[in-house]
C-alpha positions in Angstrom: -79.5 -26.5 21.5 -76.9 -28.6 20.9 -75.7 -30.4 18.1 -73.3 -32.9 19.3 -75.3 -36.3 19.1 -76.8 -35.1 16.2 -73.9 -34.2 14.0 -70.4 -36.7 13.8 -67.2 -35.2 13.5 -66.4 -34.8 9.7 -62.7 -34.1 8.7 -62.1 -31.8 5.1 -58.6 -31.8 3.5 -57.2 -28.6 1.8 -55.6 -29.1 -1.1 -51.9 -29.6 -0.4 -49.5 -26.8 -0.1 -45.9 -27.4 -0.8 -43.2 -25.5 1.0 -39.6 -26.0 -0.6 -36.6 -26.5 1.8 -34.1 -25.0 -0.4 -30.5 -26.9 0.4 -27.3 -25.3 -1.2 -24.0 -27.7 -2.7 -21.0 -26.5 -3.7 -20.5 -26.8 -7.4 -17.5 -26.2 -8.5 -17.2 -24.6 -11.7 -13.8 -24.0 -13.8 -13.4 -20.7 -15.7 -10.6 -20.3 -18.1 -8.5 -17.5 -18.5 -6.7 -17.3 -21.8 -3.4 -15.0 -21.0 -1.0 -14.8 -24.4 2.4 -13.6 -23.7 4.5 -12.4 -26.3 8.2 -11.9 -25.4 9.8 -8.9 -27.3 13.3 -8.6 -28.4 14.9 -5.6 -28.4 18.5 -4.6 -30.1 20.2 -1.9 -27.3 23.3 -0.5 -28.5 26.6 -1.3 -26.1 29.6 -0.2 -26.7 32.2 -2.7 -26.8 35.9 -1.1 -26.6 38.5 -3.5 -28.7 42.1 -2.3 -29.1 44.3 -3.1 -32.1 47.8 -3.3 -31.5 50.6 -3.2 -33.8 54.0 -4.5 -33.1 57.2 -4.3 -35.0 61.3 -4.5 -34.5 63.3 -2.0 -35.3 67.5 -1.4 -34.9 68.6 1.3 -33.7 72.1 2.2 -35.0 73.6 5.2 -37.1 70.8 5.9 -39.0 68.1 5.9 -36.6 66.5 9.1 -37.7 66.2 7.0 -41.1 64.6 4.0 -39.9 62.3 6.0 -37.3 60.8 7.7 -41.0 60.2 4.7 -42.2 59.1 2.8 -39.4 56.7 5.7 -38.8 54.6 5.3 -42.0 55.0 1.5 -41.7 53.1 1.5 -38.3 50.0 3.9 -40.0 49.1 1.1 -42.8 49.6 -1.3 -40.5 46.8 1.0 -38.2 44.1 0.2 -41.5 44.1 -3.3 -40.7 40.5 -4.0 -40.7 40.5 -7.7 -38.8 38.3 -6.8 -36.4 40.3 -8.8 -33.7 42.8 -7.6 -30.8 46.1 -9.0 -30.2 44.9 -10.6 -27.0 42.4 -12.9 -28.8 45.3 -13.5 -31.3 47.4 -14.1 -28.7 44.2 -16.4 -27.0 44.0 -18.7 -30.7 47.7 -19.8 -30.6 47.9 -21.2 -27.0 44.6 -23.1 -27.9 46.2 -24.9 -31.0 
């Protein structure tokens, strides 16, 4: 038996099935990165060598052994002098003027 005169072709639909076609962009996407910097001082002792220098005139004659006394304890107050400066910077301030 056959059914093909009988019996037309009838067509049924599924209900529809949807397949994703996933595509991929770029996106580009800033992150921040806070950085603080703290610079540090720091104080390092150097040593810094200054020389005093003490100058004076003196005549030599007959009593030299006198005036060498003399000149002796004259030269170790002037030693005290507390200025701070060297005799080359003196020296260095009067050419400038």
């Amino acid at each position: 038996m056959s059914c093909q005169p009988f019996c037309p072709t009838v067509r049924v639909y599924d209900p529809p099935v949807t397949v994703v076609n996933d595509v991929f962009h770029p996106q580009i996407v800033e992150v921040v990165h806070q950085i603080n910097v703290v610079t540090r001082h720091h104080c390092v002792p150097c040593e810094k060598h200054l020389y005093q220098y003490c100058y004076q005139d003196e005549v030599a004659g007959e009593q030299d052994s006198n005036n060498s006394n003399r000149s002796h304890k004259r030269h170790k107050s002037h030693r005290s002098h507390k200025s701070g400066r060297s005799y080359i910077s003196k020296a260095q301030k009067k050419k400038t003027k």
